[in-house]
C-alpha positions in Angstrom: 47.2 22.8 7.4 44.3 25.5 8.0 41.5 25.9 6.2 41.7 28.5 3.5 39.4 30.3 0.6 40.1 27.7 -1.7 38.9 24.9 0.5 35.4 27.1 1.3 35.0 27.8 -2.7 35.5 23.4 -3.1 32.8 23.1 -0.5 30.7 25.2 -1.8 30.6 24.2 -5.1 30.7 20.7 -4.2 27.6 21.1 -1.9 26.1 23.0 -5.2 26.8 20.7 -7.4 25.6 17.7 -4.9 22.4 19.7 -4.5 21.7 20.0 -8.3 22.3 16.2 -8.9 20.0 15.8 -6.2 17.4 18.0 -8.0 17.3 16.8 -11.3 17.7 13.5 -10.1 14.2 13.6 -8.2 12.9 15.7 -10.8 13.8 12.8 -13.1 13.5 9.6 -10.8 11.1 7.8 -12.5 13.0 7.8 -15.8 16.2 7.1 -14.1 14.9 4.6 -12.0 13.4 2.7 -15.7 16.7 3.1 -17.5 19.1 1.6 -14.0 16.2 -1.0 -13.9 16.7 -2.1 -17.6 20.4 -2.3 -17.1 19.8 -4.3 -13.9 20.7 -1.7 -11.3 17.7 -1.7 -8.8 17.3 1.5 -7.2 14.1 2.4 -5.8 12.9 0.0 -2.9 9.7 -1.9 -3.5 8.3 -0.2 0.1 7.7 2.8 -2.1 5.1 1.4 -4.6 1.4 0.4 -4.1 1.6 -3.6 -3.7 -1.5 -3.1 -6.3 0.5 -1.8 -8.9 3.9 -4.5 -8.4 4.6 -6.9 -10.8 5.0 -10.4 -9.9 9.0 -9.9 -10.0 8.9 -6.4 -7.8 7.0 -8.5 -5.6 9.2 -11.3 -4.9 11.8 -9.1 -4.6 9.9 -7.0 -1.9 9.1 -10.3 0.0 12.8 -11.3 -0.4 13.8 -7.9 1.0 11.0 -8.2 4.1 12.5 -12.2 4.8 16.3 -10.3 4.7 14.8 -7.5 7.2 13.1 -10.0 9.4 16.1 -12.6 9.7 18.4 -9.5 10.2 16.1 -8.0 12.6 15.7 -12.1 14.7 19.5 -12.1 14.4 20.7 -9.1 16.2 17.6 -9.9 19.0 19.5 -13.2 19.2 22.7 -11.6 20.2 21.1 -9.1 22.4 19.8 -11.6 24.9 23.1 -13.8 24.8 24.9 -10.7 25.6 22.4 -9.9 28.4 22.3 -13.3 29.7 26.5 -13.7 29.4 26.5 -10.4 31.7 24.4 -11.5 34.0 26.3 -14.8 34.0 29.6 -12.6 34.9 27.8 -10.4 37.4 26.7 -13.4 39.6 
């Protein structure tokens, strides 16, 4: 199937209307972050806010996110060095 007219006129108007979204969206962020937040959809990350400012909640929830990020981040160094050391295993 080529590409025709009609699929450049979908993309563009898609990109377009992608763009706009994106737009108001930032132009807006604060109040749509409030109302997702009141409706328990939690959108901005807690990295973004001045510690200073954080509730006692936000800031549970940004330790919570740092202990995911740290365990993640132990996990995969974990695996590297088994890999490493099951290769070298192989290779001798």
């Amino acid at each position: 199937m080529a590409i025709n007219s009609q699929h450049l006129t979908g993309f563009a108007i898609g990109l377009g209307a992608s763009a706009l979204g994106f737009y108001l969206y930032k132009r807006n962020q604060s109040k749509i972050d409030a109302f997702l937040g009141e409706h328990g959809i939690q959108i901005s990350s807690a990295f973004e806010k001045d510690p200073r400012s954080m509730t006692l909640k936000e800031l549970i929830m940004a330790k919570e996110e740092l202990e995911d990020m740290i365990a993640e981040k132990e996990f995969a160094e974990k695996e590297e060095k088994k890999a490493k050391k099951t290769s070298a295993e192989k290779a001798a």
